[in-house]
LUMPAVO-952944 format. One record per residue (C-alpha): x, y, z; residue number from 1; residue in three letters. Coordinates in pm, 1 decimal. Each point is the difference from the previous one (the first is absolute). Layout:
BEGIN
+----------+----------+----------+-----+--------+
!        X !        Y !        Z ! num ! residu !
+----------+----------+----------+-----+--------+
!        X !        Y !        Z ! NUM !    ALA !
...
+----------+----------+----------+-----+--------+
END
This chain:
BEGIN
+----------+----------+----------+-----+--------+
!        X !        Y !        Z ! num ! residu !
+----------+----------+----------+-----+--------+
!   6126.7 ! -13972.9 ! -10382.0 !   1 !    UNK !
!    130.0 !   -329.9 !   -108.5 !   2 !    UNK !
!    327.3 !   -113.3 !    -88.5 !   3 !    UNK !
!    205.5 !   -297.4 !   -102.3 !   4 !    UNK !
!    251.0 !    -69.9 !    247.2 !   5 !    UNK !
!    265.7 !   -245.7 !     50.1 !   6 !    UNK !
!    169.5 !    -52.4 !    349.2 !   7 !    UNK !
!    259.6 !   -258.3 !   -104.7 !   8 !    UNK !
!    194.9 !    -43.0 !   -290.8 !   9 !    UNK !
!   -134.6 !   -373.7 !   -161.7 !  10 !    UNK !
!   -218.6 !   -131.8 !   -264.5 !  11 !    UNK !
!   -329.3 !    161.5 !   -174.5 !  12 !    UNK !
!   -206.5 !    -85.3 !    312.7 !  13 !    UNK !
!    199.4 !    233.3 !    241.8 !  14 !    UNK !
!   -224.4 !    308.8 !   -215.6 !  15 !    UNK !
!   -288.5 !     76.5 !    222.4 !  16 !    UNK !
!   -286.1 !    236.6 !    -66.4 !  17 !    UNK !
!    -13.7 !    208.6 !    346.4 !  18 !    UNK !
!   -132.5 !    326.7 !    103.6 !  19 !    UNK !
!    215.7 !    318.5 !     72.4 !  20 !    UNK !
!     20.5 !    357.3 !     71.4 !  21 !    UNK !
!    -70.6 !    210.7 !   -280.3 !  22 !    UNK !
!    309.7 !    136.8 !   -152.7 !  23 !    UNK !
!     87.7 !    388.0 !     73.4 !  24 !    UNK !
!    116.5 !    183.6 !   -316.5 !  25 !    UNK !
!    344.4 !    260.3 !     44.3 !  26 !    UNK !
!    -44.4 !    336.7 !   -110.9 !  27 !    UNK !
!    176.6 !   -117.9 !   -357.6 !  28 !    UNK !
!   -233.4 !   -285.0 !    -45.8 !  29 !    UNK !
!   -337.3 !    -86.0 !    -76.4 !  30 !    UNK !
!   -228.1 !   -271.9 !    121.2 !  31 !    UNK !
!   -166.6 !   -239.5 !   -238.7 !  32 !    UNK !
!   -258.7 !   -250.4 !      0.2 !  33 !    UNK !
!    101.3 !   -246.2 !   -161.6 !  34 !    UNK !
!   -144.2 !   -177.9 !   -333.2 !  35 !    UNK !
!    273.4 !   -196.0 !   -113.0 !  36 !    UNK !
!    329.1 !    -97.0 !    162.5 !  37 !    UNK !
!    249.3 !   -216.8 !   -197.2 !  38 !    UNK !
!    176.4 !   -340.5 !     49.4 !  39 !    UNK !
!    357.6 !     40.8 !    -60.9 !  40 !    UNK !
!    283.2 !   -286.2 !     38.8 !  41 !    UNK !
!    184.1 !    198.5 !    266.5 !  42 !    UNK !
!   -295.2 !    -32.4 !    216.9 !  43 !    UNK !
!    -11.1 !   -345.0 !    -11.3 !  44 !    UNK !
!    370.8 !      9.5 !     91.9 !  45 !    UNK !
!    -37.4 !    229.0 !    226.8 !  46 !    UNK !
!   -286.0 !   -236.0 !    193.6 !  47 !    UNK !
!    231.3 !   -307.8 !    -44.3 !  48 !    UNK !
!    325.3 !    166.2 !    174.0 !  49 !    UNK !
!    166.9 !    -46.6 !   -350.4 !  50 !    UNK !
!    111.2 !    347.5 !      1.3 !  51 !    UNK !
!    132.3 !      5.7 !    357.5 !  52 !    UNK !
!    332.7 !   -148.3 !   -183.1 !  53 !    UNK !
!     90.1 !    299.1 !   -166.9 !  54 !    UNK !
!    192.3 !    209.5 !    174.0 !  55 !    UNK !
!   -135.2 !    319.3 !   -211.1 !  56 !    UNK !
!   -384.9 !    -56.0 !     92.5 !  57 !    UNK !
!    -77.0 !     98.8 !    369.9 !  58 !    UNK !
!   -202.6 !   -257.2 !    190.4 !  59 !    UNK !
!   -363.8 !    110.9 !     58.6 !  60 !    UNK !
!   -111.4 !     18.1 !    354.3 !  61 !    UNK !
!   -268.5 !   -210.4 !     75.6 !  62 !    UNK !
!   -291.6 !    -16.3 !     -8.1 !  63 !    UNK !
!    -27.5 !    123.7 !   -363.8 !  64 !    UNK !
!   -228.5 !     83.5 !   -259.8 !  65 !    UNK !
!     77.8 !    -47.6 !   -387.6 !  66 !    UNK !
!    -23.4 !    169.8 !   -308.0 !  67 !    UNK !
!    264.3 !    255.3 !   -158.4 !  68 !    UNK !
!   -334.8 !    125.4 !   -283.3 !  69 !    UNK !
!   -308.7 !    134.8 !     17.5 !  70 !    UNK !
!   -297.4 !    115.2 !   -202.5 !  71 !    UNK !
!   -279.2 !    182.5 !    145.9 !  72 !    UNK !
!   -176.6 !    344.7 !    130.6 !  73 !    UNK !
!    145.6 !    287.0 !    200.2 !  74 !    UNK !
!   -203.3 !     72.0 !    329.8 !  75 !    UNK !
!    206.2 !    194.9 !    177.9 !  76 !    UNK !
!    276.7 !    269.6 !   -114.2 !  77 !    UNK !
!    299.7 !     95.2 !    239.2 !  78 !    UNK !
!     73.5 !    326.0 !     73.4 !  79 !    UNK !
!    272.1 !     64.6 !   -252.9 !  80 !    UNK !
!   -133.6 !   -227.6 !   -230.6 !  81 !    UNK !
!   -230.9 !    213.0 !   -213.2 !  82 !    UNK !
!      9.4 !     58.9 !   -357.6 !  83 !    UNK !
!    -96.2 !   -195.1 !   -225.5 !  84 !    UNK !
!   -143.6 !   -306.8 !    244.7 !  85 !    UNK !
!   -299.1 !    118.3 !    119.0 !  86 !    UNK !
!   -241.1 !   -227.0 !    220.5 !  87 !    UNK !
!   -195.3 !   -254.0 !   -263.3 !  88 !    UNK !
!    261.2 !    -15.8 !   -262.3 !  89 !    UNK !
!    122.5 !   -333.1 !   -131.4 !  90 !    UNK !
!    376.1 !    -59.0 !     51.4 !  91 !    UNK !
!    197.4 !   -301.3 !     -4.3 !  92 !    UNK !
!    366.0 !    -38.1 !    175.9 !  93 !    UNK !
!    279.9 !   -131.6 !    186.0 !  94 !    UNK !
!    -58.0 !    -74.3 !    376.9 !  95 !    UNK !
!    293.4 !   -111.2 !    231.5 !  96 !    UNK !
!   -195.2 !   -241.4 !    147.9 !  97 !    UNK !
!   -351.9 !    -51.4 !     80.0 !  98 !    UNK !
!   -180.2 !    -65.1 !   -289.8 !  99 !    UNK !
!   -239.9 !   -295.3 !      3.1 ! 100 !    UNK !
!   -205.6 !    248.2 !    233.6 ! 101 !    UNK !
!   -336.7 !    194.6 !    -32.0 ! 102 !    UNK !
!    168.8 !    278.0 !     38.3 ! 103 !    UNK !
!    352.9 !     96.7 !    -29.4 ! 104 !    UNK !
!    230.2 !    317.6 !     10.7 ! 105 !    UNK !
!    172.4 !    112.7 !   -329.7 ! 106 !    UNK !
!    292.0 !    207.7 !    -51.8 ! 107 !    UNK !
!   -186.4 !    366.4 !   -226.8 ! 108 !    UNK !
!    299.7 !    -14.5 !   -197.5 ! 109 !    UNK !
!     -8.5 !   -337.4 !    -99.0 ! 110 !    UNK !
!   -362.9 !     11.2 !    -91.3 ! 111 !    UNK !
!    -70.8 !    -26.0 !   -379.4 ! 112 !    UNK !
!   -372.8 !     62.3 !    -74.4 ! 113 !    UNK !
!   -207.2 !   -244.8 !   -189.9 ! 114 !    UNK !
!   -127.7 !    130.7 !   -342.6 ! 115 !    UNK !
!   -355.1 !    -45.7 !    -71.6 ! 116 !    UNK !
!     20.3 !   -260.9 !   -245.8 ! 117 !    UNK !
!    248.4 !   -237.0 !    217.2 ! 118 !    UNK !
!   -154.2 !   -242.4 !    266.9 ! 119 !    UNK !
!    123.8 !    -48.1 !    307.0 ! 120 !    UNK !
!    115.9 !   -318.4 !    -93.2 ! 121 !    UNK !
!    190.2 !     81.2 !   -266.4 ! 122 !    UNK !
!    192.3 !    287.9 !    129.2 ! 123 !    UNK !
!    121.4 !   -207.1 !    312.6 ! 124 !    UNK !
!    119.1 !   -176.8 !   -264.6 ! 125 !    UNK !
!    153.8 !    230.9 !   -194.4 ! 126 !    UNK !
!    216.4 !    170.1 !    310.3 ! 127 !    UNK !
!    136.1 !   -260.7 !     92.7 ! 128 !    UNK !
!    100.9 !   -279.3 !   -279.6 ! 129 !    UNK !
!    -63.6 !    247.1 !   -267.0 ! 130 !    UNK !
!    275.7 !    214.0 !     84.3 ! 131 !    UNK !
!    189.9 !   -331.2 !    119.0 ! 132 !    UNK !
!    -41.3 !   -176.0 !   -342.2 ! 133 !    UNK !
!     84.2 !    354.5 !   -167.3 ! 134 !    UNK !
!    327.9 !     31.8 !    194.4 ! 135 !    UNK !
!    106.5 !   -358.3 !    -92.8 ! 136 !    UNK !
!    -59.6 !      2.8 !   -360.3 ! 137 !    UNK !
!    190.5 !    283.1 !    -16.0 ! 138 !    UNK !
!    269.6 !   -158.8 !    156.6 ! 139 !    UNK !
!    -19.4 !   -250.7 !   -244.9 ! 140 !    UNK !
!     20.3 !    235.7 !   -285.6 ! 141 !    UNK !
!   -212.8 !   -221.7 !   -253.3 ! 142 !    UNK !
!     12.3 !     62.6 !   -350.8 ! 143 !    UNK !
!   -180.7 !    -86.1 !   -302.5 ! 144 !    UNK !
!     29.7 !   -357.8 !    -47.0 ! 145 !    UNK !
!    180.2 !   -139.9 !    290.1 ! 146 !    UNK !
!   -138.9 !   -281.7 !    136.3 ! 147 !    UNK !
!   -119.3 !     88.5 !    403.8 ! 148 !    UNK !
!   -107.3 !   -249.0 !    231.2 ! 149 !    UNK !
!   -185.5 !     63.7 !    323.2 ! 150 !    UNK !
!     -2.1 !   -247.5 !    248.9 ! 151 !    UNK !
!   -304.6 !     50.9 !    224.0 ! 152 !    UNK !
!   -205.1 !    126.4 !   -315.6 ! 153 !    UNK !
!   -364.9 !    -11.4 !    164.5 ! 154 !    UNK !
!    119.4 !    185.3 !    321.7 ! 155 !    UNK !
!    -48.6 !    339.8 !     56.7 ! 156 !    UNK !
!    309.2 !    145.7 !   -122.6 ! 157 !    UNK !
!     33.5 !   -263.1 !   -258.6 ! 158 !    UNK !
!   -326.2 !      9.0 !   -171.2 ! 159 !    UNK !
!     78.7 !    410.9 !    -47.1 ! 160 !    UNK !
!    381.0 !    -85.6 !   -111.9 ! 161 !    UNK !
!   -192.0 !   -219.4 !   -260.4 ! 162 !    UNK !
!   -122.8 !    255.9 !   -172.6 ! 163 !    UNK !
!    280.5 !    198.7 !     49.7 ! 164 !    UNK !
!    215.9 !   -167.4 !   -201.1 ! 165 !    UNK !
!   -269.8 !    -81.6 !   -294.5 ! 166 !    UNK !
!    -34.2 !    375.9 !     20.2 ! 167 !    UNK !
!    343.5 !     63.4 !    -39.6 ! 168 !    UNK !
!     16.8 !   -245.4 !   -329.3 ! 169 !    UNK !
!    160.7 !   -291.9 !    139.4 ! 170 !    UNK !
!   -105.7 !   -346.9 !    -26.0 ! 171 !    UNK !
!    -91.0 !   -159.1 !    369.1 ! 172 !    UNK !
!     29.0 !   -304.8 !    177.7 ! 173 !    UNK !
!   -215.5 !    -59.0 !    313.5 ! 174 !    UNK !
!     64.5 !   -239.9 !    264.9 ! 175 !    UNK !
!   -269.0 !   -105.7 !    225.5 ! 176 !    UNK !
!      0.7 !   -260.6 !    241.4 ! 177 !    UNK !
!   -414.4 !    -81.8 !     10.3 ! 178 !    UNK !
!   -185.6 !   -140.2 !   -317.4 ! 179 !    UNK !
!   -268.3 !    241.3 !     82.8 ! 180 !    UNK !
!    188.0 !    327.0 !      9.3 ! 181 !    UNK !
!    175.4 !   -102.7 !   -366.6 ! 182 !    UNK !
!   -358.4 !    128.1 !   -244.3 ! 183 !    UNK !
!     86.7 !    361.3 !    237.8 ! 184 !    UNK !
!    304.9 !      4.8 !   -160.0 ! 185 !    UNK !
!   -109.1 !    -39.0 !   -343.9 ! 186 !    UNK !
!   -248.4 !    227.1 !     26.3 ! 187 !    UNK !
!    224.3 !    262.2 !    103.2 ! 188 !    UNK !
!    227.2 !    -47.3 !   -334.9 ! 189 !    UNK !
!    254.4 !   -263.2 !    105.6 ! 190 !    UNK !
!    158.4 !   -143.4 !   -306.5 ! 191 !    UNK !
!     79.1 !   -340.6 !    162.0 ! 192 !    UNK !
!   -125.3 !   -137.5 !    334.0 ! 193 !    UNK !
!    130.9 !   -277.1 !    226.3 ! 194 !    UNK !
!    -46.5 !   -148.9 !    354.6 ! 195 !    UNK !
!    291.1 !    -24.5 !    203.1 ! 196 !    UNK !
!    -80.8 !   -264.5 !    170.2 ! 197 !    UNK !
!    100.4 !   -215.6 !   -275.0 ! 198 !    UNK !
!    358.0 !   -120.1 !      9.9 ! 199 !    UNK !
!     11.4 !     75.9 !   -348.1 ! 200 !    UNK !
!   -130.5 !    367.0 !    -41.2 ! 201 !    UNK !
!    362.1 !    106.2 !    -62.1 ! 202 !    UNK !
!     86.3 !   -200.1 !   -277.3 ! 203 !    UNK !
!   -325.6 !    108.3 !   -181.0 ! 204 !    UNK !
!     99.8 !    344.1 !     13.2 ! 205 !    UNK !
!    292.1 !    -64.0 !   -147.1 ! 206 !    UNK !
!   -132.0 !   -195.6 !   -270.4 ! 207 !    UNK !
!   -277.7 !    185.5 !    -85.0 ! 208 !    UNK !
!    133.2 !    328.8 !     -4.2 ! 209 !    UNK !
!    349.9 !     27.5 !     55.3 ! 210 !    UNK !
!    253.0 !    202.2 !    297.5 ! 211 !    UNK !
!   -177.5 !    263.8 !    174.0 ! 212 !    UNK !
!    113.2 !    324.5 !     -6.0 ! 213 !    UNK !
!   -117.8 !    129.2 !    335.0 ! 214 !    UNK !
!   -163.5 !   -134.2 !    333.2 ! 215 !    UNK !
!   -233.0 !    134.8 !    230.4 ! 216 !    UNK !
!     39.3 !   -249.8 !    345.0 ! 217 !    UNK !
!   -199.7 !     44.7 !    295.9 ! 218 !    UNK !
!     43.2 !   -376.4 !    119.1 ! 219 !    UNK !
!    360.6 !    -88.9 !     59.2 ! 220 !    UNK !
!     84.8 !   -351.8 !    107.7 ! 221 !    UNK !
!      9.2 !   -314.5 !   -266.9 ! 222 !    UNK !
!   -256.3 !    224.2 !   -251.6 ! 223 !    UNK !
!    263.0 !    277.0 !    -13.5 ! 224 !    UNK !
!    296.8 !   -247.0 !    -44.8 ! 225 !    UNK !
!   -139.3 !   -159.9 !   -300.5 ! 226 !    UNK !
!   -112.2 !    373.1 !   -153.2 ! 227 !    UNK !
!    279.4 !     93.2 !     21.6 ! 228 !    UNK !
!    143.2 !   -282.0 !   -206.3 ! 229 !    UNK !
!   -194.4 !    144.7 !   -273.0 ! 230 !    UNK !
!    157.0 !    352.6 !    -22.2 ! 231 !    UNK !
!    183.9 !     81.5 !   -343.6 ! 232 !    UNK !
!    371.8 !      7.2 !     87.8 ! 233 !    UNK !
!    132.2 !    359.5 !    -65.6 ! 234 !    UNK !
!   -342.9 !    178.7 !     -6.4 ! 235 !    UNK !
!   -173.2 !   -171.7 !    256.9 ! 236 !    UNK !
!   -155.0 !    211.6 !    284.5 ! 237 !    UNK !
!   -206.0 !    -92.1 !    307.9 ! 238 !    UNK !
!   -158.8 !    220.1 !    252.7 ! 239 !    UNK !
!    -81.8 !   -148.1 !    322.6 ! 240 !    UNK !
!   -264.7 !    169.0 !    193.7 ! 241 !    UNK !
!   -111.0 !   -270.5 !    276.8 ! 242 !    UNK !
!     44.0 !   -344.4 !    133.5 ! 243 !    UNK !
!   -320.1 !   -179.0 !     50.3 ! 244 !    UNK !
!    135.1 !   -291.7 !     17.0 ! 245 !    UNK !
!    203.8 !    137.8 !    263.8 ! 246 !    UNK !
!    324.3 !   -151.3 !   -102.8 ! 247 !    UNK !
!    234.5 !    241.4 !   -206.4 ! 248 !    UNK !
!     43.0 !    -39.4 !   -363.5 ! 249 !    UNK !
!    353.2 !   -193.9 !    -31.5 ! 250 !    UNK !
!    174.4 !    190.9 !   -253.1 ! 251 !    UNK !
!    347.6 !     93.1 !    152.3 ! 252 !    UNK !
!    238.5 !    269.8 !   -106.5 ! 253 !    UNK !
!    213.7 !   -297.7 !   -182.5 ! 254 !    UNK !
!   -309.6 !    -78.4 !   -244.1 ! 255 !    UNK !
!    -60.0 !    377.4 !    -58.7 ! 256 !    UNK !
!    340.8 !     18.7 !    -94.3 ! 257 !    UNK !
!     58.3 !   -314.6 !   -219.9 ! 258 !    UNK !
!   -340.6 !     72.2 !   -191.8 ! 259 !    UNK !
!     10.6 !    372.8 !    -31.1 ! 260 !    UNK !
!   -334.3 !     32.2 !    115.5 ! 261 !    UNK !
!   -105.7 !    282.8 !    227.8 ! 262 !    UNK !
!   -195.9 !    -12.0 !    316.2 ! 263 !    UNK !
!   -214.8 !    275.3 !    184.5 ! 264 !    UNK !
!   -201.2 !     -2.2 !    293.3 ! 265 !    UNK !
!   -333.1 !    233.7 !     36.7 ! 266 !    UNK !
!   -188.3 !    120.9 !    315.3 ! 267 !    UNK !
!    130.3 !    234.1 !    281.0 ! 268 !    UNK !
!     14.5 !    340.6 !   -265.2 ! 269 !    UNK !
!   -324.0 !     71.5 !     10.2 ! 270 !    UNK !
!     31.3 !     36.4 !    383.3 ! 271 !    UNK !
!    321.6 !    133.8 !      0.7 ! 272 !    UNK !
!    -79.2 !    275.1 !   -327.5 ! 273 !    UNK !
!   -391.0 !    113.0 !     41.9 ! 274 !    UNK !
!     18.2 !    216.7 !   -326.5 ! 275 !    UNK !
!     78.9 !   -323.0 !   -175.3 ! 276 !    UNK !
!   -283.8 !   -213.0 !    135.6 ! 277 !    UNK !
!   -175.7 !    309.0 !    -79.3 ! 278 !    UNK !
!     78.1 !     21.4 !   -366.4 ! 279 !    UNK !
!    -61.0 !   -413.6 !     -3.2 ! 280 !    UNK !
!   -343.1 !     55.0 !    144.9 ! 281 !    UNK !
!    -98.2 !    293.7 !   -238.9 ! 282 !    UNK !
!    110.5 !   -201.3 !   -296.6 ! 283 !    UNK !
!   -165.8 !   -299.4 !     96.9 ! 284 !    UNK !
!   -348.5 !    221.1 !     41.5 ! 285 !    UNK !
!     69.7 !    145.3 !   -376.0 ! 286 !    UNK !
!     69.7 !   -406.1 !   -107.5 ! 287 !    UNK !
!   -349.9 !    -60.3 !    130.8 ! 288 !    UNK !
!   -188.1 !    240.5 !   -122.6 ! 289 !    UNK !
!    146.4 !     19.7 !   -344.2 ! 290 !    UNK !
!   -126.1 !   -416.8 !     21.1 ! 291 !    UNK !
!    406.7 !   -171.0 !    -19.1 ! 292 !    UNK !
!     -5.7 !   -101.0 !    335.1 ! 293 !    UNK !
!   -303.5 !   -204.4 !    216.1 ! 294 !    UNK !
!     43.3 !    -89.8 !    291.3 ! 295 !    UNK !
!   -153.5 !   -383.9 !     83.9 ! 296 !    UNK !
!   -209.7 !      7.9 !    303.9 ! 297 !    UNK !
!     32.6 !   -318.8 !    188.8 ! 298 !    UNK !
!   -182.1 !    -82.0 !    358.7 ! 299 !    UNK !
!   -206.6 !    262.1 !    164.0 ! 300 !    UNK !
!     -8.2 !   -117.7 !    353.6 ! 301 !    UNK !
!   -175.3 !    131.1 !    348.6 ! 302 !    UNK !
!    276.1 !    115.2 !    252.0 ! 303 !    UNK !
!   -108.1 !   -321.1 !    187.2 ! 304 !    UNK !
!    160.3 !   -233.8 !   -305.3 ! 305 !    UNK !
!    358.9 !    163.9 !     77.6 ! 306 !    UNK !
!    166.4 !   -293.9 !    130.8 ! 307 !    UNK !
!   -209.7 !   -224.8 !   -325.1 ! 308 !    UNK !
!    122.0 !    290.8 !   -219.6 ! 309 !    UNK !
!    370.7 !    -76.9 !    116.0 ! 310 !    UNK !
!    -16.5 !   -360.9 !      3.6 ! 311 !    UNK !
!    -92.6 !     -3.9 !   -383.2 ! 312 !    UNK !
!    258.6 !    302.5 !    -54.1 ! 313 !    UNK !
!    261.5 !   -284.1 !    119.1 ! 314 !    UNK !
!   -116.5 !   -222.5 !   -179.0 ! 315 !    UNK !
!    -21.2 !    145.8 !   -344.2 ! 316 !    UNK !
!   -333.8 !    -38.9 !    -11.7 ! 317 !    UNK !
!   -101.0 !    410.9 !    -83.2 ! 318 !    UNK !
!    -43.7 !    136.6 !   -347.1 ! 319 !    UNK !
!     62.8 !    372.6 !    -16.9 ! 320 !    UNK !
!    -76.8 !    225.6 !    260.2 ! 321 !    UNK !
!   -112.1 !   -157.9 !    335.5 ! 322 !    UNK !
!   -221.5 !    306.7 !    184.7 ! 323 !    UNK !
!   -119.7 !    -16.2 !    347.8 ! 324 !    UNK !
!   -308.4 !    240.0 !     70.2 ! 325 !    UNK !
!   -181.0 !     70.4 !    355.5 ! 326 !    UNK !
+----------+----------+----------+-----+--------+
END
C-alpha cells in the first residue's frame, strides 16, 4: 500500500509518499481503507520535532507515518472484534499513528459508524474538532450575551466554536489573520470580524464592542498577549487549547491574580477520559444533524500533497478542515 512517511524530523518536505507493507489488524481491531484521514496541528508538530520538547509526549520512532483520524470502510474484522463492525461498514476513528495511509488499522472500540446522511468529510470533522470545539466552549461556560472571541475563527476548531457561541446567545468576535478567510467568518454568524495582522485589531475590539467576557486561544505568542488585554477584569475567562504560534500565551499567575480573570487549558481529557470524548462526539453528531453545528470543509488533498498540506497548515493558510484522501 502507500504511505506517507517521514525519516527525519524537519520541514514539510521531509513527508514522502512511499510504499509499505500492508498493515495487520489485532484480534480487537479492524482494518480500514481509508477515505478520509485528517490534518491535525499535532501532526505537524509531531513532523517538525516540536513535540520532542515535552517531556509528557514520547518521541516517535522513525520512520513514521501520520495521522491520529480516519474516515473510511472496514475490510477486515479481528477475531474479537465482531459486533456491530461488520466488513463494509462506514466508521470513522482514532488511530495511534498511521493515518495518511490507504489502509490503516483501527482500534473496534474506538470506531464510531458513519450515519447515512453524514459524508465522510464531515464526520472526520466532526470526531475530531467537533468534540474539541464542544469541550472548549464548555470550558468557557458562555452565556447569553457575553461577548466571545475566537482567535483562529476560520480554522477547524474555530469555525465550529463560531457557531458555538452564536448558538449559545452570545455576541462573537472573530479574529482572522488572512483577508480571505474574514467573509467565512461572517457567514458563519460572527458579530464583528477583524484581521490580526493589523497592529490595531485590538483597539477596535475594544471600541466597537467593549471587554470580552471569554476567550477561546489556540495561537499563543504576541496574538494571545494582546487578547488577553481585552478580558473583562473580574469575569474574564480564557481557555487555551493550542499554540500555533508555538510560543505560549504570556499571561502569568501575577496577571491572573491582579485581574481576577481565570485561565483553563483544554486537550489531554479526551485521551485520558474516553467516555468523555465519547459524550463530546455524540453531542457533536446530534449538533449536526439537528443543523446548529457545520462543519467548514477546507482542502481535500491526494496523500501525495502531505508535505503541501503541512506547509499551508503552518502557514495559516487552511480554512476549516484540511482532509487528505488516497
Amino acid at each position: 500500500m502507500k504511505a506517507v512517511r517521514f525519516h527525519q524530523h524537519g520541514q514539510p518536505e521531509v513527508l514522502h509518499l512511499e510504499d509499505v507493507s500492508d498493515p495487520t489488524p489485532g484480534d480487537g481491531d479492524v482494518l480500514v481503507q481509508v477515505t478520509a484521514a485528517g490534518i491535525n496541528f499535532d501532526d505537524v508538530q509531531i513532523r517538525s520535532g516540536v513535540l520532542r520538547t515535552h517531556a509528557w509526549f514520547p518521541a516517535p520512532s522513525l520512520p513514521f507515518t501520520p495521522g491520529f483520524e480516519i474516515a473510511g470502510v472496514v475490510v477486515r474484522v479481528g477475531a474479537a472484534a465482531h459486533g456491530w463492525i461488520g466488513v463494509g461498514t462506514r466508521v470513522v476513528g482514532g488511530v495511534g499513528c498511521g493515518g495518511y495511509a490507504e489502509l490503516a488499522v483501527l482500534p473496534a472500540a474506538d470506531a464510531l459508524p458513519v450515519p447515512d446522511w453524514l459524508d465522510d468529510h464531515q464526520a472526520l470533522a466532526l470526531y475530531g474538532q467537533g468534540a474539541t470545539a464542544l469541550g472548549v466552549a464548555e470550558r468557557g461556560a458562555m452565556q447569553r450575551a457575553e461577548l466571545a472571541l475566537v482567535l483562529a475563527a476560520a480554522g477547524g476548531v474555530g469555525s465550529l466554536l463560531v457557531q458555538l457561541a452564536k448558538h449559545a446567545g452570545a455576541t462573537v468576535v472573530a479574529a482572522i489573520g488572512r483577508e480571505r478567510k474574514m467573509a467565512l467568518a461572517r457567514q458563519l454568524g460572527a458579530d464583528l470580524v477583524v484581521n490580526y495582522s493589523d497592529v490595531s485589531w485590538a483597539d477596535r475590539v475594544r471600541a466597537e464592542v467593549g471587554a470580552v467576557h471569554v476567550l477561546f486561544d489556540s495561537v499563543g505568542g504576541a496574538l494571545s498577549r494582546a487578547a488577553f488585554g481585552l478580558l473583562a477584569d473580574g469575569v474574564g475567562r480564557a481557555v487555551v487549547f493550542g499554540s500555533a504560534s508555538a510560543e505560549q500565551p504570556g499571561v502569568t499567575p501575577a496577571d491572573i491574580l491582579a485581574r481576577g480573570i481565570s485561565v483553563s487549558g483544554f486537550g489531554p481529557r479526551m485521551c485520558i477520559q474516553p467516555e468523555y470524548a465519547a459524550r463530546l462526539r455524540a453531542k457533536a453528531f446530534r449538533l449536526c444533524a439537528e443543523g446548529a453545528l457545520r462543519p467548514v470543509i477546507g482542502e481535500i488533498l491526494p496523500l501525495s500533497s502531505a508535505a503541501a498540506a503541512h506547509q499551508a497548515f503552518e502557514q495559516r493558510e487552511t480554512i476549516g478542515k484540511v482532509i487528505l484522501v488516497p
